[in-house]
PyMOL commands that place a pseudoatom at each C-alpha (Angstrom):
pseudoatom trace, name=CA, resn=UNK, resi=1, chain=A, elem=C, hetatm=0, pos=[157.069, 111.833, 101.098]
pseudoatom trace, name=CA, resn=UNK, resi=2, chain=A, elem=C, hetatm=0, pos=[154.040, 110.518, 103.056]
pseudoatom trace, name=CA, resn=UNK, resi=3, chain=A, elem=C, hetatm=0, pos=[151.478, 111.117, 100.174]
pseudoatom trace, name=CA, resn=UNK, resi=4, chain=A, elem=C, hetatm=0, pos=[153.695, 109.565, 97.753]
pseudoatom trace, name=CA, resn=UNK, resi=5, chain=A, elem=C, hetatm=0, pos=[154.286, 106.344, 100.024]
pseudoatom trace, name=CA, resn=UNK, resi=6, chain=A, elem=C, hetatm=0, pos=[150.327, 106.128, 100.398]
pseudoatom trace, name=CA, resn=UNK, resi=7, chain=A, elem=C, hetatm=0, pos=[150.237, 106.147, 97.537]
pseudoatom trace, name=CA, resn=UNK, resi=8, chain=A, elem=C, hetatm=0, pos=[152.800, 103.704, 95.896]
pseudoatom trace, name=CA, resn=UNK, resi=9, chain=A, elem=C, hetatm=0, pos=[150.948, 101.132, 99.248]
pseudoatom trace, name=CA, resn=UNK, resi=10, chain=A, elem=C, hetatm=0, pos=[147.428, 102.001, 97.554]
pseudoatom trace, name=CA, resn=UNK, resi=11, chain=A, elem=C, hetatm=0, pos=[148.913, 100.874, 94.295]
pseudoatom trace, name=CA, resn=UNK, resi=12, chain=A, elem=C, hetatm=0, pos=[150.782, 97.781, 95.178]
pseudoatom trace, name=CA, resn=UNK, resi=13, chain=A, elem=C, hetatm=0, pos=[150.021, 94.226, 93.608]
pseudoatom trace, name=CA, resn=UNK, resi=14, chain=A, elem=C, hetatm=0, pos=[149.753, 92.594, 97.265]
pseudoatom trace, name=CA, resn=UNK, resi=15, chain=A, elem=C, hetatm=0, pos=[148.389, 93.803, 100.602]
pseudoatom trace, name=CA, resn=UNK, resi=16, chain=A, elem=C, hetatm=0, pos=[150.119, 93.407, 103.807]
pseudoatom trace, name=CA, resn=UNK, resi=17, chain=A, elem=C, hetatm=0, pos=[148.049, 90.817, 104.801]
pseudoatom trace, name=CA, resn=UNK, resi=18, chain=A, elem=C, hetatm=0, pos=[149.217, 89.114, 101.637]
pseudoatom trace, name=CA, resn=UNK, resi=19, chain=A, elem=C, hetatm=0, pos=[153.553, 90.391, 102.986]
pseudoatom trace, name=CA, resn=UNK, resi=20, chain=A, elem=C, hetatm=0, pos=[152.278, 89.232, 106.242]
pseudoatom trace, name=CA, resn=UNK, resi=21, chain=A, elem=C, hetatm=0, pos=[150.893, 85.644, 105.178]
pseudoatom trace, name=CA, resn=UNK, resi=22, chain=A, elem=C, hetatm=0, pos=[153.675, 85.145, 102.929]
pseudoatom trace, name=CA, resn=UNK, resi=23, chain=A, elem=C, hetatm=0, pos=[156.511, 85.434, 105.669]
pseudoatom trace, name=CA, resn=UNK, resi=24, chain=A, elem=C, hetatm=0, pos=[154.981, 83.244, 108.290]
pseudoatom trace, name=CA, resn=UNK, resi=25, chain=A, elem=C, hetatm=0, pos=[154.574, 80.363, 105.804]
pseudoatom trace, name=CA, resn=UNK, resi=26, chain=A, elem=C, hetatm=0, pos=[158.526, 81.272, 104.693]
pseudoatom trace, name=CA, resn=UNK, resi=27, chain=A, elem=C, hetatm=0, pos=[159.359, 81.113, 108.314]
pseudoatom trace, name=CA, resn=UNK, resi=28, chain=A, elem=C, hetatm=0, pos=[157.410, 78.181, 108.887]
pseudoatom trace, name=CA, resn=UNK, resi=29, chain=A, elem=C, hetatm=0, pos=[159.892, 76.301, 105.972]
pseudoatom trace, name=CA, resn=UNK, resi=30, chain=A, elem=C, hetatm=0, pos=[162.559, 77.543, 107.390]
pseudoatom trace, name=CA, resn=UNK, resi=31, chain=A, elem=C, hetatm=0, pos=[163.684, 79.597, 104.783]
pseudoatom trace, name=CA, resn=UNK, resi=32, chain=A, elem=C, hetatm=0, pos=[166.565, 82.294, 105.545]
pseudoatom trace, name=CA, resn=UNK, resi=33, chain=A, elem=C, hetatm=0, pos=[165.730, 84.888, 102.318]
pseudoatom trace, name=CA, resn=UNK, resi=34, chain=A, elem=C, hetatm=0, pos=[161.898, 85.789, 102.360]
pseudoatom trace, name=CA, resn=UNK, resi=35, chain=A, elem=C, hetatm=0, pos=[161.108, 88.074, 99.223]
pseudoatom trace, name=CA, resn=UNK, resi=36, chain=A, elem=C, hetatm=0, pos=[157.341, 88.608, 99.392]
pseudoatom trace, name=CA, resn=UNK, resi=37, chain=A, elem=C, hetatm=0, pos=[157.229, 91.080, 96.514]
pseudoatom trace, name=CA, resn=UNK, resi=38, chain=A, elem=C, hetatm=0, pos=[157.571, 90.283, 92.811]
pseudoatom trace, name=CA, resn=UNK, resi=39, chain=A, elem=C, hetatm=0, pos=[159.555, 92.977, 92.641]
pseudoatom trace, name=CA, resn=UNK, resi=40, chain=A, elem=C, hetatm=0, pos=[162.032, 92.077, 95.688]
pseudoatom trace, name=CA, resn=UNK, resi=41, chain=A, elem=C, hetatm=0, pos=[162.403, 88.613, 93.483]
pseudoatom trace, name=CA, resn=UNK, resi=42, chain=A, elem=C, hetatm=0, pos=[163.333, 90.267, 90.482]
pseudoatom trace, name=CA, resn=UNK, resi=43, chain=A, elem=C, hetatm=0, pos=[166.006, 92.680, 92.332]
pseudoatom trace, name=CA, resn=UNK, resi=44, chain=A, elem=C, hetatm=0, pos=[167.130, 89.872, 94.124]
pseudoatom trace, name=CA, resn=UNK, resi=45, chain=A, elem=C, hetatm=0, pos=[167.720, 87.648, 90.743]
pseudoatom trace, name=CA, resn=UNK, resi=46, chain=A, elem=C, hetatm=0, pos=[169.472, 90.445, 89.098]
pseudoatom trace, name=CA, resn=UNK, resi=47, chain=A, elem=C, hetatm=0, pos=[171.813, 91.566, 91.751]
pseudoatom trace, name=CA, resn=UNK, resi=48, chain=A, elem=C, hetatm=0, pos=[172.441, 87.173, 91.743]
pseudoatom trace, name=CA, resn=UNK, resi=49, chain=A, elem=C, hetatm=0, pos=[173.088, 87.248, 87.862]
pseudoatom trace, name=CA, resn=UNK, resi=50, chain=A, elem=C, hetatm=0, pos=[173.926, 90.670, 86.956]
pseudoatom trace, name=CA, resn=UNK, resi=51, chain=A, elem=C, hetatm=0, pos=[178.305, 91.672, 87.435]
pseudoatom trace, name=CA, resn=UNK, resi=52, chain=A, elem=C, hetatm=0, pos=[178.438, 93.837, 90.778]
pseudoatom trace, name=CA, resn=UNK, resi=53, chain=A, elem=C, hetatm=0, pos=[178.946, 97.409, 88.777]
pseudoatom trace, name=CA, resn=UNK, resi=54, chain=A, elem=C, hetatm=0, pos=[176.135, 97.070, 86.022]
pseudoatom trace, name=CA, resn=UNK, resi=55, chain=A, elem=C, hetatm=0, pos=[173.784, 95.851, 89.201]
pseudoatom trace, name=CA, resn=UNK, resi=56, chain=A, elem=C, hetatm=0, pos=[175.062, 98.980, 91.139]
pseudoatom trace, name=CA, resn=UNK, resi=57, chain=A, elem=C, hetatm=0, pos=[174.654, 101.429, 88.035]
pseudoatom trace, name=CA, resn=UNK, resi=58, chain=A, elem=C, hetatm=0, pos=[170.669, 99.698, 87.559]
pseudoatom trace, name=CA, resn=UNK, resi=59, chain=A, elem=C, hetatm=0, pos=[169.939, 100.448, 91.075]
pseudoatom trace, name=CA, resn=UNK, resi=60, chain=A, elem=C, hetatm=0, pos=[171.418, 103.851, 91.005]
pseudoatom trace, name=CA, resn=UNK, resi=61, chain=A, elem=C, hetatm=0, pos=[169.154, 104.780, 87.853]
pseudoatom trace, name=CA, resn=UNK, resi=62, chain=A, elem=C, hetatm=0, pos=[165.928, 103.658, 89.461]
pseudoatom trace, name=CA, resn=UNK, resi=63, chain=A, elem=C, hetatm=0, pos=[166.729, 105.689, 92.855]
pseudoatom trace, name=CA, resn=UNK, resi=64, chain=A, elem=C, hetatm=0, pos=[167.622, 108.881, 90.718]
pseudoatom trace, name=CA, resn=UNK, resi=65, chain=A, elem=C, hetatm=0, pos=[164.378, 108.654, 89.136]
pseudoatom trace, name=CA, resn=UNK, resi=66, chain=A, elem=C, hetatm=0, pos=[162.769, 108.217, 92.328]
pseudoatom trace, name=CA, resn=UNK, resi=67, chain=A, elem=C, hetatm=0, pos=[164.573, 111.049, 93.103]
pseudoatom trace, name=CA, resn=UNK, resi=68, chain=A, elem=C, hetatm=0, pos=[163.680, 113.245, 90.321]
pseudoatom trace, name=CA, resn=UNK, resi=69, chain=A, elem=C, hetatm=0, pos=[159.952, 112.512, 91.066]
pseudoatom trace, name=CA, resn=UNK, resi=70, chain=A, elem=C, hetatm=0, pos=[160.095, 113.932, 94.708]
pseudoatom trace, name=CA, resn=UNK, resi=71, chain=A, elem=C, hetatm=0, pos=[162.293, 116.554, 93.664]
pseudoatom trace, name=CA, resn=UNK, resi=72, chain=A, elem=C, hetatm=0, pos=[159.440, 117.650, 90.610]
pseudoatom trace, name=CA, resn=UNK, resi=73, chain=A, elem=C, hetatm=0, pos=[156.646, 116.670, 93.143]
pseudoatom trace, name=CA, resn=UNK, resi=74, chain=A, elem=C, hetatm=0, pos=[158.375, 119.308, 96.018]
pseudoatom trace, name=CA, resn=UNK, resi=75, chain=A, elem=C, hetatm=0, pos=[158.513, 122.271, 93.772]
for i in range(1, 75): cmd.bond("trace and resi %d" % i, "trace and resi %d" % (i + 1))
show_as sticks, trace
zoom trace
């Protein structure tokens, strides 16, 4: 689980600098949410927009294939 983390943090579109940057000028507004990631955003909208059970059944897909990739990357 470590290696894949490192690597999914050496692969990522911002640095924690970048996360850590982000919130303080969030907090600084005031603002109560603080999505730093493009990604967090886009989850965020959809769970907004999407009905509760199609949201739930999107999530679900994307952890079982998260899933399935430690499970292949364990044997």
């Amino acid at each position: 689980m470590k290696k894949m983390m490192d690597r999914a943090f050496a692969k990522a579109d911002i640095s924690a600098e970048q996360v850590a940057m982000s919130i303080y000028q969030q907090v600084q507004k005031g603002h109560f949410l603080i999505l730093t990631h493009p990604e967090g955003k886009k989850a965020f909208l959809m769970k907004k927009l999407m009905p509760s059970g199609m949201y739930i059944k999107s999530m679900l897909k994307r952890t079982l294939s998260m899933q399935r990739l430690l499970d292949n990357k364990s044997s």
